[in-house]
C-alpha positions, 0 to 999 in steps of 0.5 A, a space after each residue: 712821435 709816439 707810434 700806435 698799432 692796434 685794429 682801431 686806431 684814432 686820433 693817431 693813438 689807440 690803447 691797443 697792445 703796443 706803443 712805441 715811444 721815441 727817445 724824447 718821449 722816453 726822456 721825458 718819462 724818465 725825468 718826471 718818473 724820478 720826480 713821481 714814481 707812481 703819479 695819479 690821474 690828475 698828475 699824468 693828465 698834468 704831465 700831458 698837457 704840460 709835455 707836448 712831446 706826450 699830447 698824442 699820447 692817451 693817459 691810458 697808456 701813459 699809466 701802463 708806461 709808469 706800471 712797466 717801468 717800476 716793475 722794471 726798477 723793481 727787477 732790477 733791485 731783486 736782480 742785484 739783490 739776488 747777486 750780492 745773495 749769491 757773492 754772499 754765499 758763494 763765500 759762506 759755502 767757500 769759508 764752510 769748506 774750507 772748515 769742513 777740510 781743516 776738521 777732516 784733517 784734524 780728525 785724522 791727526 786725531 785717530 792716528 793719535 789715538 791709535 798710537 797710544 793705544 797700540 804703546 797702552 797695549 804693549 806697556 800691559 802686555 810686558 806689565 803681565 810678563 814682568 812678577 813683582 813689578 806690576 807698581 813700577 810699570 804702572 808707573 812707567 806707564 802713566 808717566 809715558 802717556 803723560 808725556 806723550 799727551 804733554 808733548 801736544 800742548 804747549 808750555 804756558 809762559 810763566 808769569 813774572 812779578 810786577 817788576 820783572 814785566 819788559 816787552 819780550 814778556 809781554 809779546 811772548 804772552 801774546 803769541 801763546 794767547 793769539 795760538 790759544 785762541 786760533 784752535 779755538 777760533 777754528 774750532 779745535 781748541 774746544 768741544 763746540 756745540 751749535 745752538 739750536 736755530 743759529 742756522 747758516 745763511 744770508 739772512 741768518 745772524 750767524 752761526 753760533 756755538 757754546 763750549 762743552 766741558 770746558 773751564 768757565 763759560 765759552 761761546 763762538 760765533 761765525 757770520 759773514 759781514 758787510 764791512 771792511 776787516 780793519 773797520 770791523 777790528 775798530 768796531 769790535 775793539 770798542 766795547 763801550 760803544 756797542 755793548 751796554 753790558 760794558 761800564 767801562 775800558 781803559 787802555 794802561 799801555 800799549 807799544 808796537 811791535 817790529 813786525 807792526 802788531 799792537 800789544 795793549 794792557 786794558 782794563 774794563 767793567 761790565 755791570 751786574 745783571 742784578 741787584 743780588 750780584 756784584 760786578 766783575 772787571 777783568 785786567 787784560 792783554 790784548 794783541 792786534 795783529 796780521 797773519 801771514 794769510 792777510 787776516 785780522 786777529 785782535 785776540 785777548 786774554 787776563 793778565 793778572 800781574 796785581 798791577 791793577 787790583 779790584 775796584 770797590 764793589 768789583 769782583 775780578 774775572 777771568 778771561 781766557 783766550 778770546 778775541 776776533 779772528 777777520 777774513 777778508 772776503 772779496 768785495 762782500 765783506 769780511 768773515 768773522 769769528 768771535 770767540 768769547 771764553 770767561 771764568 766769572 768766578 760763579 762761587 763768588 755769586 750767592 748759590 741760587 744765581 750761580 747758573 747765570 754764571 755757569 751758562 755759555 748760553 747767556 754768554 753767546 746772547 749777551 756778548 758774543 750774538 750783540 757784537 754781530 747784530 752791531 755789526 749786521 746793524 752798521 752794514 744795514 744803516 751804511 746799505 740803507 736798509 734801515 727804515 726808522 719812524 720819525 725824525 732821528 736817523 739809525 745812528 742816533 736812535 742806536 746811540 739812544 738806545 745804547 744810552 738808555 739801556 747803560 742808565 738802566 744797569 748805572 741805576 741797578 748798580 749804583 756804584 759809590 764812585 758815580 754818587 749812590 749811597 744806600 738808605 737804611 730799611 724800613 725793617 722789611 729788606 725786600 725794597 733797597 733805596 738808593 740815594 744820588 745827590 749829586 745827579 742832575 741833567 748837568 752833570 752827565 754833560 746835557 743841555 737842559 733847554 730841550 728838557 725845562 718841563 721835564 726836570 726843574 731847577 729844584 731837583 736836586 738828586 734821584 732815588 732809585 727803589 730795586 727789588 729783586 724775586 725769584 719766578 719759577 716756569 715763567 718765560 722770560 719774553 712772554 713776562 716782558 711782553 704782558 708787562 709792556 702790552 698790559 701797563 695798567 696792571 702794574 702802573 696804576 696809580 690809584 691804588 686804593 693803598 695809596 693816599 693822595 698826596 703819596 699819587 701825586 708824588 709818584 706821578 710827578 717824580 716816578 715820569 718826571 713829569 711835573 705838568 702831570 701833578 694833577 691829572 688824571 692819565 687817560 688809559 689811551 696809550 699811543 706807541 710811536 715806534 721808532 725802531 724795530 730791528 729783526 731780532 725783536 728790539 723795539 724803541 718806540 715813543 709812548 704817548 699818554 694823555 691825560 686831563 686835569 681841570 682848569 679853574 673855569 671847570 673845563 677839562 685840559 687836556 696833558 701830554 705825557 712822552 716815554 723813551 721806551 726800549 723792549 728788547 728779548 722777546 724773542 721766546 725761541 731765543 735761549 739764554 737771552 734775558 728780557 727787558 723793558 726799559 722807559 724813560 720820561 722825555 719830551 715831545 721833540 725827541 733830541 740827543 741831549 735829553 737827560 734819561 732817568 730810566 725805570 723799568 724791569 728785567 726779566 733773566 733766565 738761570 736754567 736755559 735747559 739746552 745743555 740739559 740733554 748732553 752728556 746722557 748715558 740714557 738711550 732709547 731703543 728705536 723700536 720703542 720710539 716707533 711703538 710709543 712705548 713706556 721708555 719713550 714715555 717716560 723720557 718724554 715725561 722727564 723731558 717735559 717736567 724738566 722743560 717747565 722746571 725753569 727758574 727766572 731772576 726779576 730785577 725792578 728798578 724805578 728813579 724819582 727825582 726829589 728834592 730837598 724838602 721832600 726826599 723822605 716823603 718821595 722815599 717812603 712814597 717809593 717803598 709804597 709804589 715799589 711793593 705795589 709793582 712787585 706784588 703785581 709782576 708776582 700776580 701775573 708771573 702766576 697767572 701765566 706760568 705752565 703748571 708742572 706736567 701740563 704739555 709744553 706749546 699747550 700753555 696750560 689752557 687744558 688747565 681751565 674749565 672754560 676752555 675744556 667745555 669751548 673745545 668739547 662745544 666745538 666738536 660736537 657742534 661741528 658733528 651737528 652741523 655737517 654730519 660727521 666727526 671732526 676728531 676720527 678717533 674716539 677720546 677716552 676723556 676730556 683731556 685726551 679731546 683737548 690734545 687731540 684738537 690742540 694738535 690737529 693738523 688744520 687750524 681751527 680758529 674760534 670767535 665770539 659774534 659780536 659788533 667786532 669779532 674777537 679771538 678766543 681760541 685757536 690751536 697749536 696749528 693756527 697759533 703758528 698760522 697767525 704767527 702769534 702765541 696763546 697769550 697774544 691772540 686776545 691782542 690780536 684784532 679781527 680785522 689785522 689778519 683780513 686783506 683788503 678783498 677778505 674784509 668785503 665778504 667776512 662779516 657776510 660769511 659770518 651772517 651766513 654761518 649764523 643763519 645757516 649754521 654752517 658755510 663752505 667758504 672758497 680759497 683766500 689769502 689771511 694775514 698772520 700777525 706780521 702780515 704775511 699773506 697765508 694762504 689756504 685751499 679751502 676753509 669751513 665754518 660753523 657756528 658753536 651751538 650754546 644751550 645758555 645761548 650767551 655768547 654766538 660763537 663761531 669757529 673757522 677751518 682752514 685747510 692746507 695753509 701756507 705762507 
C-alpha cells in the first residue's frame, strides 16, 4: 500500500510533499508507463480503476509519478549520452596528440635538416671565394651536392613496365610505394595542408578537413572519429558507387592476395561531369588493402596507367595520385578515419572558363572527401536510430532514393552514347542541346510499372532531355537553389504568354509525366511533405500539387500531381559545395521500384575565394590595423571586391517522355519552355546578386531607395518617440546611416501592421538572431518566431505601440527560424511614423539576446 504523509490527510491519501509506493504499485507503474509514457486525465483515471493496487492513490499523485519518471528516463538518456560524448573525445584529444607529437618530431627532422645543408651551403661558398677560376666548377659541385642530399630523402619511384612485362612482384612493389605515399600524406607530412575554414574538431562536427597547398593537382583530407567498426568502414568507403553519386561506374580488372594476407586489385571507375560543357573523366587504378603492424586498416590507391584499358568515348583520362583510407581502431567508440583525396583532372582538357573547377581542392574536399563522411556519419546514425524520417520509407531507403535520383539527374546531363542518347541538330540558336534516348522505358533500368500506370503509359517510347548551360557572375550558389525551390512560380509557369496552348498542354503532360494533369490547371497551392533532413542541409521531401480541371457536368475536379524532390547545397557557409535542386514525377504511394525521369538545376562555384588569401607577399602593419588607416582600407577594398567577384557555372537539364507520333512537336515544345526557364534563372541571378563594391552581409540593400528611406524613418522615429538618438554618432550621409543601423549591436527588426504582421526589414544582427538571411525574412512568418506565451501578448503590444507610439516590453524567449528559443533582456518598440501614412510600421529592439 501506497504511504501518504502530509498535515491533512484523508481517505488514507493526501497530495501533500511525498508518497511512498510499494514494489507492486512501482510495478504496475512501470508496466503500463511502457505502454503510455505521458497519459492523460482520462487514462490515469482508467488506470485507477483498473489496478486496485493504485485505488488509494489520488490522480494527482498518480501525474507527478509519470512526471518524475520521464524526467528520470530523460537523465538517464543525457547520462549516457554525455558518456559516449565523453569516450568520444577522450579519442579525439588521444588521436590529436598523438598527431600533434608526430608533427613536433618532424618538425625537428626538419630544422636539423635544414641546418645542416645550410651549414654545407656556407661551407661550399666560402671554399668557392677562395678558389680563382673555378667559381663554374664549384657552382656545380655544389648543386649537385644538394641535390643528392635532397634526393637521398625521397624514395625511388618504381619504373613502370610495358603491358606484357606486368607480373605480381611488380604490382605489389607498386603498392608499397603508393601505400608509403599515401601515409605521409595520411599523416600530414607529405603535403602542405590547410584547414578549412568552419571544419572544427568535435562530436558533433563532420570532421576535420584540410586541402593541398602547392601541390600537383588538387588534394583534400579528412579526419573524423566514426562510429563503425574499421572492416565495415573499409567496405563502406571501397564501394564508391554506392555512396557517391558523382561515381558512374567501378569495375574491379583483377585482384590477387598476398602472402601476408593483403589485396592488390586493378579497377576501373567513372565519375560524370558536373556540366554539359565538360566531359567526363575515368581513372585506371591499384589499389591495396592492407593491415599494418600497429593493427590499422589502409585501403590506399593510385593510377596505374599501363594502356591496358584506354579511355571510353566521351571520357578523359585522369590521374589519381596516392589517395586512399587510413582506419584506426578506437576502443568501443569506433574507428578513426583519415581520407586522403589526391587527383590531376587534367584541367587543360576543360574549356579555359571552367578550368578552376578543376584547379579547386575545395570542390574536391566537398565532392568526395566530406560525402564519403557524411555516409559514414549517416550509417552510424541510422544503426544509432537517431534518424527520424517523415512517412513511410526507412532511412535506408530513402538514402537509396536519394543516391538514385540524384545518378538519373548527372546520366541525363551526361547522355552518354553507350546508355541510348543521341544528339538532335539545332534549331540554329546553340544555347538549347536536345538529346534523344529511344531506347528508355520504365522496363528497362529493371522496375516494375505497376506502381507507376499513371505516371508513364505504354506508348511512350523514349525521353528527351533539353540542357542549357550559363554563366553567372556574384550569385551564391545556395542562395540561387533556395529561391529557385521556395519560388516555383517564377521559373514553372506554364501559362507563358509565348506559348500556345497545345505547346502548355504538352509540357505539362510530358515535362511531370503526369498524363491526369493534361488539362488542368495547377493550383498555386504547393504542399512540401519532407521526407528527410540531414544537418548539412539535404532535404528530400515529397511536393504535393493540386490542381482542378472541368468535368462534363461543368463541375471543378480536383488532380493530384507527386514530385520526388531533392535540395541539397544550401549551406551558404559551405566553400566549394555546389547546389542543387533536383525532382522527379511520382506517384502517391512513394515505392522503391518507381521509375525516376529527374529534371532540374545545378548551380557550381569555379572562384570559391578561400585560397585567395595564401601565399601574399602584402602585410599590413598592426599599428594601422588598429588606427583604421588607409592600407587597412585598401586591403579591406581589395578583399571586398575580390569577395563579390565570384563566377558560378548553371546547368539545367529537364526530360520529357515522347512518343512516337509526336517527338518533334514535344522537341520544339522543349526548346520553347527550355529558353523560358533560362531567361527566368537570368532574371532572378540578376535580381539578387550584390553589386561589385557594396559591403559583403549587407547584400546590397543600401542599394535600394525603399530601404534607405525605412531606415532613416526608423531612426528618426525612434528619436521622436523616446526622446533621444538611436545612433550615438552623427552620419556624415545616408549611406554611412544605413551601415551604422546594419551593424548595430542589438537587433532591430521592422513590420508592417497588418491583419498578419510581416517581415520587412532587419539588421545583420537580427539576421543572425532569427537565423535566416535578407532574402529569407519575406519567407519568415510572424507567428513562426512567437512561443506559445508570446503569441498571447504580442498583437496586444502591437495595439499598444500604435496607440501610444512607443512600449517598453519585458524579458522573453523568441524563436529563430530553426526554432531555437532566444532569449533576450528587455526589448523596446515603437511605431514608424509615415507622412503618406500608407503602411503602419513598427520596429522592435531586442536587447542582450541569446540562444
Amino acid at each position: 500500500m501506497a504511504v501518504a504523509r502530509g498535515k491533512d490527510a484523508k481517505y488514507g491519501f493526501d497530495s501533500g510533499k511525498y508518497v511512498r509506493y510499494t514494489e507492486e504499485q512501482v510495478q504496475a507503474l512501470e508496466k503500463f508507463y511502457s505502454e503510455c509514457p505521458k497519459p492523460n486525465a482520462f487514462r490515469r483515471q482508467q488506470l485507477i480503476r483498473e489496478c486496485p493496487l493504485l485505488s488509494n492513490i489520488e490522480p494527482k499523485q498518480i501525474k507527478v509519478w509519470f512526471q518524475n519518471r520521464r524526467c528520470r528516463e530523460k537523465q538517464r538518456k543525457e547520462a549516457t549520452r554525455l558518456l559516449a560524448l565523453n569516450e568520444k573525445l577522450k579519442a579525439m584529444n588521444k588521436v590529436l596528440v598523438k598527431q600533434n607529437d608526430n608533427l613536433s618530431k618532424q618538425a625537428f627532422q626538419f630544422v636539423s635538416q635544414n641546418n645542416f645543408l645550410r651549414r654545407q651551403l656556407k661551407l661550399l661558398k666560402e671554399q668557392s671565394t677562395n678558389l680563382d677560376g673555378s667559381k663554374d666548377a664549384l657552382v656545380t659541385t655544389e648543386t649537385s651536392s644538394i641535390s643528392r642530399r635532397v634526393s637521398g630523402l625521397r624514395k625511388h619511384r618504381v619504373p613502370q613496365p610495358s603491358p606484357w612485362d606486368v607480373n605480381p612482384a611488380w604490382l605489389l612493389a607498386f603498392a608499397e610505394e603508393a601505400l608509403s605515399e599515401f601515409l605521409a600524406k595520411a599523416t600530414g607530412t607529405g603535403i602542405d595542408w590547410i584547414q578549412i575554414p568552419g571544419m572544427k574538431p568535435g562530436p558533433d562536427s563532420i570532421g576535420i578537413v584540410a586541402v593541398g597547398h602547392g601541390c600537383d593537382g588538387v588534394a583534400a583530407r579528412a579526419c573524423s572519429l566514426v562510429g563503425m567498426e574499421s572492416s565495415r568502414v573499409a567496405d563502406v568507403l571501397k564501394d564508391r558507387p554506392g555512396w557517391s553519386c558523382d561515381c558512374r561506374r567501378m569495375e574491379i580488372l583483377g585482384a590477387f592476395t598476398t602472402s601476408s594476407g593483403a589485396t592488390v586489385e586493378l579497377l576501373y571507375s567513372q565519375m560524370y561531369s558536373p556540366t554539359t560543357l565538360t566531359q567526363a573523366r575515368d581513372f585506371c587504378t591499384l589499389r591495396y588493402t592492407s593491415v599494418l603492424e600497429d593493427r590499422n586498416l589502409v585501403v590506399c590507391e593510385r593510377s596505374l596507367n599501363l594502356g591496358m584499358v584506354p579511355p571510353y568515348e566521351g571520357f578523359v583520362r585522369a590521374e589519381m595520385l596516392a589517395s586512399g583510407y587510413l582506419i584506426r581502431p578506437c576502443g568501443g567508440v569506433g574507428s578513426i578515419v583519415y581520407i586522403v583525396d589526391h587527383l590531376d583532372l587534367e584541367a587543360g582538357r576543360a574549356p579555359e572558363v571552367l578550368r578552376p573547377m578543376y584547379e579547386s581542392s575545395a570542390i574536391l574536399a566537398q565532392k568526395m572527401t566530406i560525402a564519403a563522411l557524411r555516409h559514414l556519419r549517416s550509417l552510424a546514425q541510422e544503426a544509432a536510430g537517431e534518424v527520424v524520417t517523415g512517412g513511410t520509407l526507412q532511412p535506408a531507403a530513402l538514402r537509396v532514393l536519394g543516391l538514385r535520383i540524384a545518378r538519373s539527374f548527372n546520366d541525363a546531363i551526361n547522355s552518354f552514347t553507350e546508355d541510348g542518347w543521341f544528339s538532335v541538330a539545332s534549331d540554329g540558336m546553340d544555347d538549347i542541346s536536345i538529346s534523344l534516348n529511344s531506347s528508355w522505358s520504365p522496363r528497362t533500368v529493371g522496375l516494375k510499372c505497376s506502381s507507376s500506370s499513371d505516371l508513364w503509359s505504354d506508348g511512350d517510347v523514349g525521353v528527351l532531355c533539353a540542357k542549357a548551360s550559363m554563366l553567372l557572375q556574384n550569385v551564391p550558389p545556395a542562395v540561387l537553389i533556395r529561391f529557385l525551390r521556395e519560388h516555383r512560380s517564377e521559373w514553372a509557369d506554364w501559362a507563358d504568354s509565348e506559348h500556345d496552348v497545345s505547346c502548355s498542354a504538352t509540357l505539362r503532360t510530358r515535362v511531370y509525366g503526369a498524363a491526369a494533369l493534361a488539362g488542368a490547371e495547377l493550383g498555386r497551392r504547393e504542399v512540401p511533405m519532407p521526407l528527410a533532413h540531414s544537418e548539412h542541409q539535404e532535404i528530400m521531401e515529397l511536393v504535393k500539387f493540386e490542381g482542378y480541371d472541368s468535368a462534363r457536368d461543368g463541375a471543378l475536379v480536383s488532380k493530384e500531381m507527386y514530385l520526388l524532390q531533392l535540395c541539397n547545397g544550401i549551406d551558404e557557409t559551405a566553400i566549394g559545395d555546389c547546389a542543387q535542386l533536383v525532382f522527379a514525377p511520382v506517384d502517391g504511394a512513394l515505392s522503391d521500384d518507381i521509375p525516376l525521369l529527374p529534371s532540374g538545376f545545378r548551380v557550381i562555384p569555379l572562384d570559391t575565394g578561400f585560397m585567395d588569401g595564401y601565399g601574399l607577399s602584402c602585410t599590413l602593419d598592426l599599428a594601422s590595423m588598429l588606427e583604421g588607416g588607409s592600407d587597412m582600407d585598401a586591403a579591406k577594398t581589395e578583399t571586398e571586391i575580390s569577395s563579390n567577384n565570384l563566377r558560378s557555372i548553371v546547368t539545367i537539364a529537364f526530360q520529357f517522355g515522347y512518343e512516337t507520333h509526336n517527338c518533334d512537336g514535344v522537341s520544339v515544345a522543349a526548346r520553347k519552355y527550355m529558353r523560358t526557364v533560362v531567361s527566368s534563372v537570368q532574371r532572378v541571378a540578376m535580381a539578387i546578386a550584390p553589386r561589385v563594391g557594396s559591403t559583403p552581409g549587407i547584400r546590397n540593400l543600401s542599394g535600394t531607395t525603399e530601404v534607405m528611406t525605412l531606415v532613416k524613418r526608423i531612426v528618426g522615429s525612434y528619436r521622436i518617440n523616446f526622446g533621444m538618438d538611436l545612433i550615438k554618432k552623427q552620419p556624415s550621409n545616408t549611406e554611412e546611416l544605413f551601415k551604422m543601423v546594419w551593424r548595430h549591436s542589438d537587433a532591430l527588426i521592422c513590420c508592417t501592421c497588418k491583419s498578419l504582421p510581416e517581415f520587412i526589414f532587419a539588421n545583420e544582427a537580427a539576421l543572425d538572431m532569427l537565423e535566416t538571411t535578407s532574402g529569407g525574412l519575406q519567407e519568415l512568418r510572424w507567428e513562426q518566431t512567437l512561443g506559445e506565451m508570446e503569441k498571447k501578448n504580442s498583437y496586444s503590444d502591437i495595439t499598444k505601440v500604435m496607440q501610444q507610439g512607443f512600449a517598453y516590453l519585458p524579458a522573453g524567449i523568441r524563436l529563430s527560424s530553426m526554432g531555437r528559443p532566444i532569449a533576450y533582456e528587455r526589448a523596446v518598440a515603437w511605431s514608424i511614423v509615415d507622412d503618406n501614412e500608407s503602411m503602419p510600421c513598427v520596429s522592435f529592439m531586442f536587447i542582450n539576446w541569446s540562444f
